[in-house]
N, C-alpha and C positions, 0 to 999 in steps of 0.2 A: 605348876600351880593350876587349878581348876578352880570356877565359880558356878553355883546355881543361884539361878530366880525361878521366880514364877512363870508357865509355860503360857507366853501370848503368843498366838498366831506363828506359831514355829511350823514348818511345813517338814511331814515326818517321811522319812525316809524308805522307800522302798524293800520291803523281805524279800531277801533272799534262800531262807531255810524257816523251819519254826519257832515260831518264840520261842524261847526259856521260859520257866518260871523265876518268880524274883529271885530266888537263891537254887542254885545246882550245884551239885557237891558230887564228887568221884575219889575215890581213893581210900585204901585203909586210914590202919595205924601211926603213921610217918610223920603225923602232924600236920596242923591245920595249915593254908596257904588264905586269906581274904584278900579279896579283889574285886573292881568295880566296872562293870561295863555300860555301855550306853551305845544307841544307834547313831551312824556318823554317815555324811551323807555320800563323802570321797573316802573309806575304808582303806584305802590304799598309803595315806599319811599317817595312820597309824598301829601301834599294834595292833591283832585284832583274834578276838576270840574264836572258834568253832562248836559248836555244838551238834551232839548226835540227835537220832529220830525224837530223843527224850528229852530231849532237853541240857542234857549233861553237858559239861565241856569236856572234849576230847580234845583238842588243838590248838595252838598257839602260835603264833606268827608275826613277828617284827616288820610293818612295811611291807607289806605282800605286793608283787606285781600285778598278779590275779584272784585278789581276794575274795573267799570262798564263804563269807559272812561280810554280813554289815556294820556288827558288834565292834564296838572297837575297846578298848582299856583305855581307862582315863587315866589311871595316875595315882589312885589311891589303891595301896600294896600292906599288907601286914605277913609277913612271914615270922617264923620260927627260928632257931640255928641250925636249920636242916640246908639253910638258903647259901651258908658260906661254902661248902663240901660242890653243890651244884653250883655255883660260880666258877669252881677252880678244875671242873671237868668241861665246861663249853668251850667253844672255840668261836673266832672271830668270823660273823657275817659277812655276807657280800658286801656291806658295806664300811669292815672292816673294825666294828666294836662288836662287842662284848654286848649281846641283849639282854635285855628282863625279861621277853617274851621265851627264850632259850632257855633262861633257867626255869621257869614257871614250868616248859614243856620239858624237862629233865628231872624234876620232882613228880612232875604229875607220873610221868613213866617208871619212877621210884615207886609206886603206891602212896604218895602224899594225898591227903586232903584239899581238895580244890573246893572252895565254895566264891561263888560267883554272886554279888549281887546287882539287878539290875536299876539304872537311872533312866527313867523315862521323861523326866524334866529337862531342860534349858541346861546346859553346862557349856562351857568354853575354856578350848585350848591354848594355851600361851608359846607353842610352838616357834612362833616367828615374831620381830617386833613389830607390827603392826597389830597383831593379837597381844602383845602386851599393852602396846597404848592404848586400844581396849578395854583390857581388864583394868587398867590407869580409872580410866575413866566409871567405868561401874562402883569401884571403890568409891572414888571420890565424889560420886555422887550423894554418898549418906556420910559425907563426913561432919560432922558436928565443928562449928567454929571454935577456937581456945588458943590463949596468947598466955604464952608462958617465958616472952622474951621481952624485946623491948622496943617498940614505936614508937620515933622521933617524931617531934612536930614537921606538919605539912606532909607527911607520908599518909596513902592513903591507904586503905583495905575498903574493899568490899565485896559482898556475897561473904560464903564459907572459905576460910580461911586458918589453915592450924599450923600456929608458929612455937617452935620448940623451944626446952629452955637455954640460954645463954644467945640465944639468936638476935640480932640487933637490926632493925626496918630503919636506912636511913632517909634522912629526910628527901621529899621531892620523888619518889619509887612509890610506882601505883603499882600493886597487889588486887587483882581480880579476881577471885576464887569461880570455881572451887581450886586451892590450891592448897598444899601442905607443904610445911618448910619444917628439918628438921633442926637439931640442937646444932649448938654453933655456930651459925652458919651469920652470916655477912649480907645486905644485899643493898645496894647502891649507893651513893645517892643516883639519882637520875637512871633508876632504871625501873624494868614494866616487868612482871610475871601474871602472867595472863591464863585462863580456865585450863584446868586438866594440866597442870602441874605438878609433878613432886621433887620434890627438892631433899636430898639424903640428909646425912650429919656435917660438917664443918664445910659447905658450898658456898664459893666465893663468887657472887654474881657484881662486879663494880659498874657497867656499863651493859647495854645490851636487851632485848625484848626476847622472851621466851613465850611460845605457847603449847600446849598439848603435847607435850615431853617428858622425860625421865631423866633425870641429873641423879648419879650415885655420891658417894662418899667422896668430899675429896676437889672437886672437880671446882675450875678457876673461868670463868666468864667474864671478859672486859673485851667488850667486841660492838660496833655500833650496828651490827648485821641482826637482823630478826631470826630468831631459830624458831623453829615451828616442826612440830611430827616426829620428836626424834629423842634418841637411847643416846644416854653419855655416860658412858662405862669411869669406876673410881679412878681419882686420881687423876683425870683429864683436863688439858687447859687449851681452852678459845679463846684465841685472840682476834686482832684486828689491828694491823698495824698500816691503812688507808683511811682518809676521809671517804664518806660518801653515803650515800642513799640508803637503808634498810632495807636489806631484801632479803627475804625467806629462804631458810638454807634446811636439809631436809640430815642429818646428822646420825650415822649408827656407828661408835666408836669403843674400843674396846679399853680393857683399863691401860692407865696412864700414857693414855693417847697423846698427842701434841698436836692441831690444830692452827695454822696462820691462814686467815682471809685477805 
């Protein structure tokens, strides 16, 4: 997943070779390849383009050691069925998959069409979870409020807040937004979801304080520990099976993880 905004005081990144023009194309007949690049400040976490004297792209490369551009590939890819044929002749990386940048650089040596366009604005990579809680939060910042479930008396909301349908707020669970809650889903009595949450389809939050996190599909919460900063892969259940004090636990868990505090 990739996002733009508006370019504030982003500090731009040092050339290494010449600009492109916004779109650089190489290649006959073989069919079109579109692709996006943008300058990145550590080139070396991602794929990353080369361009010759012209501008052109000539090169391709998955995670370079010593990258020979600044350019990197975001994410947004459009090929042809010329892409399955060059899939099934690459062979596995140093780091042991199968790249896009391989196939990209196996078409282009086909005589394919490469046309590149450039992003000079703000964009963000969701590479790691810390760059998704992140991108969590830029969403949710323009999320519009909407109750499409159901809030018991004495249950609170406030700020933006988007709860799905069949979802049921029980009473005495304070709801802080920005926060989205999807369908199905369950949440207390007695418990807190606090800014920069999302909450998947059918999450069973009974007990416990969440903040700035990710709950996928699935996933079971009754724990008196505060979770803060953290990915809960589908299907996951946090418990707590101790009295005691709330204290911030920092969570990246994969699906139907199992969890005891």
């Amino acid at each position: 997943m990739r996002l733009k905004r508006r370019q504030k005081n982003t500090p731009k990144p040092k050339r290494r070779q010449k600009q492109p023009p916004p779109t650089t194309r190489r290649g006959g007949g073989r069919g079109l390849i579109r692709l996006r690049g943008a300058p990145a400040r550590d080139p070396s976490r991602y794929g990353v383009v080369a361009f010759n004297e012209e501008g052109v792209a000539e090169r391709f490369v998955e995670k370079p050691k010593e990258p020979t551009s600044d350019w990197a590939l975001i994410g947004v890819y459009l090929f042809n069925d010329k892409v399955f044929d060059a899939i099934h002749r690459i062979k596995p990386s140093w780091r042991g998959e199968l790249e896009i940048t391989d196939t990209i650089q196996t078409l282009l040596q086909d005589g394919a069409k490469v046309d590149v366009q450039r992003v000079q604005g703000w964009w963000k990579d969701t590479g790691r979870p810390e760059d998704l809680l992140e991108a969590n939060q830029l969403v949710l910042n323009d999320l519009e409020p909407y109750n499409h479930g159901t809030v018991e008396d004495a249950a609170t909301i406030t700020n933006s807040v988007g709860i799905g349908e069949g979802t049921i707020i029980h009473r005495h669970t304070a709801i802080r937004g920005p926060v989205v809650i999807g369908d199905r889903c369950e949440i207390g009595p007695n418990a807190y979801i606090g800014p920069y949450t999302s909450l998947g389809n059918k999450v069973t939050v009974r007990r416990g304080e969440i903040e700035n996190s990710i709950l996928m599909d699935g996933c079971i919460i009754d724990t008196e520990e505060k979770i803060v900063n953290s990915l809960i892969g589908p299907y996951s259940i946090v418990t707590s099976n101790s009295e005691g004090r709330p204290r911030g636990k920092r969570l990246i868990l994969g699906e139907r993880s199992r969890v005891e505090f």
